[in-house]
N, C-alpha and C positions, 0 to 999 in steps of 0.2 A: 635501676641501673647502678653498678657499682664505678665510680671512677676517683681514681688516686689524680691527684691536682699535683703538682711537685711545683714550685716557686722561688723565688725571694723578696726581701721589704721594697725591691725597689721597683712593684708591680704590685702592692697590696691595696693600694688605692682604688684599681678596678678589680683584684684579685678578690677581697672581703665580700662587694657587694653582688659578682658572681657566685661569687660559693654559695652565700647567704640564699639568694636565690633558688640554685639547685639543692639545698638541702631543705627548703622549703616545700620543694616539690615532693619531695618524700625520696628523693634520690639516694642512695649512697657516697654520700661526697668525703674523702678520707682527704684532707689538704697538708700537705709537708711543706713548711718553710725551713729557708736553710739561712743560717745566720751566723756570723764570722763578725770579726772584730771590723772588718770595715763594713757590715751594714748593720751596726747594732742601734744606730739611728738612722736612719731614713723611711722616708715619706711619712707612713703613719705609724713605724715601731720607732718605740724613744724608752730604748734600754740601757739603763745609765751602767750598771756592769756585765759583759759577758760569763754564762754561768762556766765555770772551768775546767768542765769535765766535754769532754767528745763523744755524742753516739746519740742515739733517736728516742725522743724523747715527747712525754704529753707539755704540749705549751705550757699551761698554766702552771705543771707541777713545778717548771724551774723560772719561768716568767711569766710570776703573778701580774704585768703590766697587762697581757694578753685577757684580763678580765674587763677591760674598757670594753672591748670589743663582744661581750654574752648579747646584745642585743641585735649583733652585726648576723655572728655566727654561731654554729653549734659549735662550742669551745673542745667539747669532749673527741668530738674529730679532728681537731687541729695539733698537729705533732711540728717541734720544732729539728729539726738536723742540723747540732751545734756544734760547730768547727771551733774549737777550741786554739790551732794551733794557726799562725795566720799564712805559712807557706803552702803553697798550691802543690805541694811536691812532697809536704811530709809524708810519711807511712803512716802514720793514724789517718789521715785525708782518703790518704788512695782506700786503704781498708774501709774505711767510714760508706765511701760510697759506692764498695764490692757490698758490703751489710747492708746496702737501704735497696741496690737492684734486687737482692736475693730477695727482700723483707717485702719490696712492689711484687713479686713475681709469685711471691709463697700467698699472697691474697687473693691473685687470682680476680684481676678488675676486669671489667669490660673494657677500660678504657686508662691510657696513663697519659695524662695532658701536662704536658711542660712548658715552657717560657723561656727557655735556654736551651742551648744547641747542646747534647751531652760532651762531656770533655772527658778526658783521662781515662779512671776508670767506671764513669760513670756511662760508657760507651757501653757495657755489657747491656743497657739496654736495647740494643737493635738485636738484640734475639729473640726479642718479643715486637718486630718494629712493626706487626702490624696492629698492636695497639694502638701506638703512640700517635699522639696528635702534639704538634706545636703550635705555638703561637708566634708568630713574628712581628716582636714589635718595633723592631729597625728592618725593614726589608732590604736599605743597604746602609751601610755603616756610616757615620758622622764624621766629619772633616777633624783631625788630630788623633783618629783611633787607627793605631797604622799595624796593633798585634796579628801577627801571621797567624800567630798558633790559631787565636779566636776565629779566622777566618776559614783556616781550613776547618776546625768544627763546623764550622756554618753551611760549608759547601757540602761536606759530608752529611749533614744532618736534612739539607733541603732533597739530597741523594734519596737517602735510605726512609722514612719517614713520609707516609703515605698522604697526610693530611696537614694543608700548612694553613694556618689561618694568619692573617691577614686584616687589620685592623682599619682598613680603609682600601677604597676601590681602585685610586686615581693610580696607583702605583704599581698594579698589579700586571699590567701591561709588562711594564720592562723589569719588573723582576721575575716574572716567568723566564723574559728573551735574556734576563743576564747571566739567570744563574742556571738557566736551560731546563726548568721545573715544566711539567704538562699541566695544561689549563686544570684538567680534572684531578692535579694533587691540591689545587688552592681555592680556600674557601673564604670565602669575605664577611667581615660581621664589625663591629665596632664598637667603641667606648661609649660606657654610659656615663648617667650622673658618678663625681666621683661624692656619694653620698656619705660615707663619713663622717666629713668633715660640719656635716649635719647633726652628729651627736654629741660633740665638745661644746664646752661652756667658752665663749670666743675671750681671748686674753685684752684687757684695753693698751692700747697702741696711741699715746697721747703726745704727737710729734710737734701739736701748734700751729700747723701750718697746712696746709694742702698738698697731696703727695701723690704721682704715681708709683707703681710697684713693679718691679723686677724680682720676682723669686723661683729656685728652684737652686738644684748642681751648677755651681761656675764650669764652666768646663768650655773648650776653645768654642763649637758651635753655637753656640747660646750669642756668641756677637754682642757680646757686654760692650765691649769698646766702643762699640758704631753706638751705642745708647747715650754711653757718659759721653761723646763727644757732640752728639746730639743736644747732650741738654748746654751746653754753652749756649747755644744757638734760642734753643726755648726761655732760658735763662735772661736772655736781652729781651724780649718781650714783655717774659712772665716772671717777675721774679720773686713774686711771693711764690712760684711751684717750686717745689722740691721731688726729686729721686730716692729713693729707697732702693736700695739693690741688697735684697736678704736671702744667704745663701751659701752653705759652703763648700770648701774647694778651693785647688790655688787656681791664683790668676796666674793668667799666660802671656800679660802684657805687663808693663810697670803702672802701678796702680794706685803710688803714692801720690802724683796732682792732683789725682780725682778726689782724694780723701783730703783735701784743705779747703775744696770746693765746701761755702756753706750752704749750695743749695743740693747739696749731694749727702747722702747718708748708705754707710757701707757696714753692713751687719754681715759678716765673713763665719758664718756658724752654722751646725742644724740649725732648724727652724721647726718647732715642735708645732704641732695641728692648734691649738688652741692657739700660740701667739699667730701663726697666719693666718687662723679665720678676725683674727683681732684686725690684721695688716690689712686682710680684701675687704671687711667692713670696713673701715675708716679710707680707703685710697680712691683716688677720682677714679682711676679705671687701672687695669695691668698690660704692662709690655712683653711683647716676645720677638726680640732686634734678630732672632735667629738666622747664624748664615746657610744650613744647609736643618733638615726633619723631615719628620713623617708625619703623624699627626701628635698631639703633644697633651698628656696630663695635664699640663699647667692651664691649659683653656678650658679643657673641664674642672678641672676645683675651681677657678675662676667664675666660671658660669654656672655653677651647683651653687653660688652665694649670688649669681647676679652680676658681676662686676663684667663689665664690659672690658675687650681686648682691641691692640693696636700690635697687630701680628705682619710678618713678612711674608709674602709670597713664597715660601718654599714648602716641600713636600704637600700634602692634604692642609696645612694651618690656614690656607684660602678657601677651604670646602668646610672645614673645623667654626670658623670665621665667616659671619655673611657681610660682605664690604657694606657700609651705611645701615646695615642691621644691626647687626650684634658686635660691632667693633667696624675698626678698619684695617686695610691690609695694601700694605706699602710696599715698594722696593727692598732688598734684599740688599746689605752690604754701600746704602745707600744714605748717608750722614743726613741732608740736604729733605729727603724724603719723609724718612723716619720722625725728623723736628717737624716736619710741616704736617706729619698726620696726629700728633701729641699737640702742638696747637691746634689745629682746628676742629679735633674732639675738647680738648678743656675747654675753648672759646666758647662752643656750640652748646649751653647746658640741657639747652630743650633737647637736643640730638642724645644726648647723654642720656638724659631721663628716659627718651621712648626706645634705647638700646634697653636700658633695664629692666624698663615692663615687657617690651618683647622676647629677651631671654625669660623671665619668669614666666612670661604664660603662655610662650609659644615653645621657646627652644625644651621648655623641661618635660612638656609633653612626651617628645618625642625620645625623651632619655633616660626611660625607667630599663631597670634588667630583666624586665618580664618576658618583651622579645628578643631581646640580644640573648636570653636564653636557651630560650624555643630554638634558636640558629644555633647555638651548639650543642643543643640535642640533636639537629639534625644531623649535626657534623659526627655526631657521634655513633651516631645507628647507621651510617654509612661506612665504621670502623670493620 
């Protein structure tokens, strides 16, 4: 089967161990990422300069970093679509992405699987919409994302776009009923191990003390503030524990008392794959104070090292999360909660330790990409 992948860094986490996967199979997997001056670091790409030229390119010819990953993927398939100029508006932009519809269309895939709703002129693909498959990895939008334009793409694209997948079950109900999609355009499948982070050398992280972890995008949903105001609280108890919040992004609160706290540590940066597998080995366990998601990255890199989670009830991070299993799962937006469930995981070490061994030989079983593949094979011969 021929199928063009189109992407960005900020999905290559299960986007690598996917591909990796179907071109194993002997598939045709052609993968395009597209990479701009705001994601020339994130998740697992850490490109310290944008190359400065515009137009469709073989990865490694112009970021030799893309060679960490010859083990992941077949490099020689991997093209980057590099936005040289940062406005969404330029004419090299719009052009760029008239040349990559034509460039999908002149191959002639069975299949052209996206991750993003097309925008601009990246719309001339529903001339072919009955290729196209999406993924949807927000089924609805995050609390402080209020862009119209992004929205009406989304509504258009869950329109015209015959195959929407759908990266956990629990939500599927009322995003069929909201966005008025038919059961039979939505397909369900889900995140694997994000295994990667399995082939970096882990960076040492020597803090002296005992830490939870907070990392990923700061951004409003993530409920950083219900955390730092939580650990005052865990702080009277516990006060050798310490906070790491490693991550960047502005904050959306005032952020300067937290940073005088010493039992608080605020790392406002990328965060490269080697120093976070450094941060999840050394940390008691990791938090996700989250006010509103779907299901979340962060709990699988999390659990692809073992580290136990204290997640919030919102979107799938309760189905992602097995309560007294594999973490716990508290209150949402809820101070008073969140501290009582970070205590009574630190307190509990034996609960600790048998979260660890049942993520490693239970949860990882069931999280190879062998059949989350199979499932979008299916999805795809039903194109």
């Amino acid at each position: 089967m021929k199928i063009i992948y189109y992407s960005s860094p900020f999905f290559a986490d299960c986007d690598f161990p996917l591909i990796g996967e179907l071109q194993r199979r002997g598939h045709d997997v052609r993968y395009y990422i597209s990479i701009a001056s705001f994601s020339k670091r994130s998740t697992l790409i850490d490109l310290k300069e944008l190359y400065p030229h515009t137009g469709i390119y073989p990865a490694t010819e112009i970021y030799p970093e893309f060679n960490d990953f010859c083990n992941i993927l077949d490099l020689s398939h991997v093209y980057v679509v590099n936005q040289r100029h940062k406005q969404k508006f330029h004419p090299a932009n719009l052009l760029l992405m008239v040349r990559l519809v034509i460039h999908f269309i002149r191959q002639k895939p069975d299949v052209i699987h996206l991750t993003k709703a097309p925008c601009l002129t990246q719309k001339l693909l529903y001339l072919v919409k009955e290729k196209l498959v999406l993924t949807v990895h927000d089924p609805f939008r995050h609390s402080g994302h209020t862009d119209k334009m992004t929205e009406k793409d989304r509504i258009l694209a869950f329109k015209k776009i015959p195959k929407l997948v759908l990266l956990n079950s629990k939500q599927a109900s009322a995003f069929a009923s909201y966005y008025h999609v038919p059961n039979n355009h939505i397909f369900i499948n889900k995140l694997g191990m994000y295994s990667a982070i399995l082939h970096v050398e882990p960076q040492s992280f020597p803090i002296g003390r005992p830490f939870i972890l907070f990392f990923g995008q700061i951004v409003e949903y993530k409920g950083v503030e219900y955390l730092l105001e939580a650990m005052k609280t865990v702080h009277s108890r516990y006060s050798e524990l310490m906070l790491v919040v490693a991550g960047g992004g502005k904050y959306y609160f005032d952020i300067e008392p937290y940073k005088k706290l010493d039992y608080v540590r605020i790392i406002n940066r990328y965060i490269d794959t080697r120093e976070l597998a450094g941060m999840l080995q050394a940390c008691e366990f990791g938090v996700c104070p989250y006010k509103d998601a779907t299901q979340s990255g962060v709990v699988q890199t999390a659990f692809t090292l073992g580290v136990p989670m204290v997640v919030t009830n919102v979107g799938a991070l309760a189905v992602a999360v097995q309560h007294n299993i594999t973490g716990l799962v508290v209150k949402s937006c809820d101070v008073n909660d969140l501290a009582n469930g970070i205590m009574e995981l630190y307190s509990n070490k034996e609960k600790l330790r048998a979260m660890r061994t049942h993520i490693k030989e239970e949860w990882m079983k069931d999280m190879g990409w062998k059949a989350i593949a199979d499932n979008y094979l299916k999805c795809y011969e039903n194109t």
